[in-house]
C-alpha positions as CSV (number, residue, x, y, z in Angstrom):
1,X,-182.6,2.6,142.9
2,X,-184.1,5.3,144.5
3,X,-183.7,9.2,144.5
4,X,-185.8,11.2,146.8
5,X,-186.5,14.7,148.1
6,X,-187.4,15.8,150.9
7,X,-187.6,19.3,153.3
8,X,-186.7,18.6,157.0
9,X,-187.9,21.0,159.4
10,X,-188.3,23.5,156.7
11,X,-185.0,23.8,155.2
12,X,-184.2,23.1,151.2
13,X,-182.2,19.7,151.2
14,X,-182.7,17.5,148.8
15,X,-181.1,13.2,149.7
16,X,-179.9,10.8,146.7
17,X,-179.6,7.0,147.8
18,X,-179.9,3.5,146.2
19,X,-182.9,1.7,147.0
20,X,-182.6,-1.3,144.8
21,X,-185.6,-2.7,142.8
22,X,-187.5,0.6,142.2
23,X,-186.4,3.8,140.9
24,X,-188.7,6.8,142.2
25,X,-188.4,10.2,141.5
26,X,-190.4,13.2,144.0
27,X,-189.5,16.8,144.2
28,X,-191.9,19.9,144.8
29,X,-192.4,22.7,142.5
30,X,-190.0,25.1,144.0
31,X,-186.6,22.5,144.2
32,X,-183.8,24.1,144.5
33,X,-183.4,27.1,141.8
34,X,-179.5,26.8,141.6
35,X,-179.3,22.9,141.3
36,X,-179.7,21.7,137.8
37,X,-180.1,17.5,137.2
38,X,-177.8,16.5,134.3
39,X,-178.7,13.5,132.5
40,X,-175.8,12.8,129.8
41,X,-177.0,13.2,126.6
42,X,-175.9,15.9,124.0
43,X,-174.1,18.1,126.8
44,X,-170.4,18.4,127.0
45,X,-167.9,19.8,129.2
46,X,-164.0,19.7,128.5
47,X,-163.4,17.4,130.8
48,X,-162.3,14.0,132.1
49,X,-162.7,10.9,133.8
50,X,-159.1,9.6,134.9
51,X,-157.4,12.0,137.7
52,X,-154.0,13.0,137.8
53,X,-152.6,13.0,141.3
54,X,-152.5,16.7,142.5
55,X,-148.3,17.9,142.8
56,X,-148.0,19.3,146.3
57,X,-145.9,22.8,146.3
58,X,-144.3,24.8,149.3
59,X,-146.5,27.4,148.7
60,X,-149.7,25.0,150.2
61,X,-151.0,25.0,146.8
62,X,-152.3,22.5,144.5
63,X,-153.2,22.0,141.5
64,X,-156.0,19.9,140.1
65,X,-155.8,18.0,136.4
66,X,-157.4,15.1,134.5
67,X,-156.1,13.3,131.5
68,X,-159.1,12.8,129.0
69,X,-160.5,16.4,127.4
70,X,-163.7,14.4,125.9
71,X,-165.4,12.6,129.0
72,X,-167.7,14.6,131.2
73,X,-166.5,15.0,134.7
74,X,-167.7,12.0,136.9
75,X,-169.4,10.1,133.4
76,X,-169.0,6.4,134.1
77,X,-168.4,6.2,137.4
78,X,-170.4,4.4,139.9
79,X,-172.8,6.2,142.0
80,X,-172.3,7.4,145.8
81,X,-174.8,5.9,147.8
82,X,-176.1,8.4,149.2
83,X,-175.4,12.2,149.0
84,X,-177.1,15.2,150.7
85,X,-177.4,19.0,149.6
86,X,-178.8,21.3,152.2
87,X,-178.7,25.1,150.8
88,X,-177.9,26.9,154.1
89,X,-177.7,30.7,152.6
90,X,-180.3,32.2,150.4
91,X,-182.5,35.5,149.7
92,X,-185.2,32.8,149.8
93,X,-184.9,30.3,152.6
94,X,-187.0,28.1,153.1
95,X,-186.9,27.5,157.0
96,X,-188.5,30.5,158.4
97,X,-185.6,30.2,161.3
98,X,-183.0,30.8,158.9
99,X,-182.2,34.5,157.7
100,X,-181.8,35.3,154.4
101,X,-178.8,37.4,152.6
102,X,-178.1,37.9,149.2
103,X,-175.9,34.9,147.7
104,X,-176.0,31.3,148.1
105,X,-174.4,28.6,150.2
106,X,-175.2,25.4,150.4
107,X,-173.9,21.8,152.1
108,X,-172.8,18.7,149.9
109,X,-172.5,15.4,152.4
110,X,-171.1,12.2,150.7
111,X,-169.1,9.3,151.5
112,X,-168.2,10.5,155.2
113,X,-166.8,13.6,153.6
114,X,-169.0,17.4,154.3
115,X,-168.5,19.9,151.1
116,X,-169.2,23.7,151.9
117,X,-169.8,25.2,148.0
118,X,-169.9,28.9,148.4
119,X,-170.2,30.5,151.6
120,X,-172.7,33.8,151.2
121,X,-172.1,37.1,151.7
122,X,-172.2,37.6,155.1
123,X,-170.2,35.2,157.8
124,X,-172.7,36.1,160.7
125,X,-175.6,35.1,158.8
126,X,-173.6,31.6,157.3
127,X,-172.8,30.9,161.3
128,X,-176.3,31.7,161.8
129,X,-177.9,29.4,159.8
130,X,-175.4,26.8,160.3
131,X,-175.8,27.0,164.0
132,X,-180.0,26.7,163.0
133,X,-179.4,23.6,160.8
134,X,-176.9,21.4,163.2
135,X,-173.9,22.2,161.3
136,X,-170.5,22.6,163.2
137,X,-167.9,24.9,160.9
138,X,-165.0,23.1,162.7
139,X,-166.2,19.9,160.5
140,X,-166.2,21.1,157.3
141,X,-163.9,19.1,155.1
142,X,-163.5,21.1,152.0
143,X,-164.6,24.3,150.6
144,X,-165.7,25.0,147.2
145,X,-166.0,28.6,145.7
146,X,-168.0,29.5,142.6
147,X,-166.4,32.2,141.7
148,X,-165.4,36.0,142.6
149,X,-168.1,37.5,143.4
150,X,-168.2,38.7,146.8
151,X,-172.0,37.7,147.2
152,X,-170.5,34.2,147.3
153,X,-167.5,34.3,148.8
154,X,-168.1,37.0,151.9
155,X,-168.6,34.4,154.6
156,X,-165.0,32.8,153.4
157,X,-163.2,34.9,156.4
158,X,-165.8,34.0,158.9
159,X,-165.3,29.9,158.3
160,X,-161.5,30.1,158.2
161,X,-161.3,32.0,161.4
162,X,-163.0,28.8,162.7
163,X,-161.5,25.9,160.8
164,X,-157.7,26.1,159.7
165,X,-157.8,22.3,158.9
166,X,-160.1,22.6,155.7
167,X,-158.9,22.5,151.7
168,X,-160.5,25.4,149.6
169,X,-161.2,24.8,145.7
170,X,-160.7,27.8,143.6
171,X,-160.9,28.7,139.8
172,X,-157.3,29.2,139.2
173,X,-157.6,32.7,138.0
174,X,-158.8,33.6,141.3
175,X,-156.8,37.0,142.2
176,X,-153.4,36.3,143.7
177,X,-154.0,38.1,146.8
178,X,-156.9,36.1,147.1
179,X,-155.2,32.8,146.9
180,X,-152.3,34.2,148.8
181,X,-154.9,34.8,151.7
182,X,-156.6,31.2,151.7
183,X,-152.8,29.9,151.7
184,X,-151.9,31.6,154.7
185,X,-155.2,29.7,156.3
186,X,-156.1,26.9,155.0
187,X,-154.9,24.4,151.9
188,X,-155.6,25.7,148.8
189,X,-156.4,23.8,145.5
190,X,-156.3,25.9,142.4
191,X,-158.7,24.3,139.7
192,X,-158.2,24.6,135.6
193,X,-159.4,21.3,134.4
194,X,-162.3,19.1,135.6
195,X,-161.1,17.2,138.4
196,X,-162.0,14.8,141.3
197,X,-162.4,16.6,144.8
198,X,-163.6,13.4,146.6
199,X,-164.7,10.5,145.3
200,X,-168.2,10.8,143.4
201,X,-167.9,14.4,143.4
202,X,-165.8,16.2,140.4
203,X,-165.4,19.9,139.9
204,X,-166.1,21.2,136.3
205,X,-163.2,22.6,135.9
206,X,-163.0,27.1,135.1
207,X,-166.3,27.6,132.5
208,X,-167.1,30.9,131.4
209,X,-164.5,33.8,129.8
210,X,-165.9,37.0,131.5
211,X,-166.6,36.0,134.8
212,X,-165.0,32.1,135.3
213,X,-166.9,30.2,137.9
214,X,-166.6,25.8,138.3
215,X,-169.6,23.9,139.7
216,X,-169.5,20.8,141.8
217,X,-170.9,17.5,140.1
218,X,-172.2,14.9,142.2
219,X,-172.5,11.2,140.8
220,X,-176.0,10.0,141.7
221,X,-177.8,7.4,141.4
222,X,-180.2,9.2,138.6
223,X,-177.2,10.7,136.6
224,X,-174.6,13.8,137.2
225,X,-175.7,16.3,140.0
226,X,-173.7,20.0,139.2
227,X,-174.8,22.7,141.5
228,X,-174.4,25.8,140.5
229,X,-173.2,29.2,141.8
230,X,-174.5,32.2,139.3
231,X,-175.6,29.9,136.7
């Protein structure tokens, strides 16, 4: 198996795939400052492998849950074949076409499904730089949110304007009129517990006390992929 990196036309992205027979690992010097490579060994989240099926509710809410507290999101299951992270927001970009902001955004594409986590702080530059990169809004399956901070989640209104067909992930202490205003545009998922968002991607579950954030895992071919917002 394979895992490989690679910048296309300038931009940050970095491709996981099989290739069986061989297991190669390249990445530059400066590879993506907010994406950390977990390979399981001493770390541990409270988390768990087997999902419970999210309860729908008339409010367009759900909420996420897994049954085992001991097993690391995503830990034994088999790897996607191929997943893709393009960071698309950044106050250091690395295509000289795409404007920088303060925040982060980036694109997670796996198994036919496209994963917005984060969305910047400013929705003209996100369209911007998606517009740059080839990527249509309207598309976007699901949308992931760090946490809060406004540095991450400015360029939330901008993408809902566009695409009312999307689910957003939350931390489930997100603000009420927060989640109140994501429910009036879009499905929302409100996350405690490490869950599955699509398959070969989990969601750590709410970390942190002060300022609660999740992160996105990816299973890969190497090991556990979690990108992170403020970590």
């Amino acid at each position: 198996m394979c895992i490989s990196t690679q910048k296309l036309a300038g931009e940050q992205t970095k491709n996981f795939e099989t290739n069986p027979g061989r297991t190669k690992l390249n990445h530059p010097n400066k590879l993506f400052t907010t994406i950390l490579v977990i390979i399981i060994s001493g770390l541990s989240f409270s988390g768990c492998l087997h999902q419970k099926q999210p309860e729908e509710t008339a409010s367009n809410t759900e909420k996420t849950t897994m049954k085992d507290e001991n097993i690391l999101p995503g830990q034994g299951e088999k790897p996607v074949p191929k997943a893709t992270i393009t960071i698309v927001y950044d106050n250091n970009p690395y295509d000289p076409r795409l404007r920088k902001g303060w925040g982060f955004s980036c694109l997670i594409k796996t198994n036919g499904k496209t994963i917005l986590f984060d969305t910047g702080g400013d929705g003209s530059i996100l369209l911007g730089n998606m517009e740059k990169l080839g990527i249509d809004p309207k598309k976007i399956d699901i949308i992931v949110l760090s946490h809060i901070h406004g540095d991450h989640t400015g360029g939330l209104e901008t993408i809902l304007a566009l695409n009312k067909k999307t689910t957003v992930y939350t931390p489930k202490s997100f603000p009420e009129d927060i989640k109140n205003y994501i429910r009036s545009r879009a499905k929302l998922v409100e996350v405690g517990k490490p869950a599955e968002i699509v398959r070969g991607v989990y969601t750590t579950g709410e970390l942190g006390t002060s300022i609660v954030e999740q992160s996105p895992v990816v299973v890969t071919p190497s090991g556990l992929v979690a990108v992170t917002g403020c970590a």
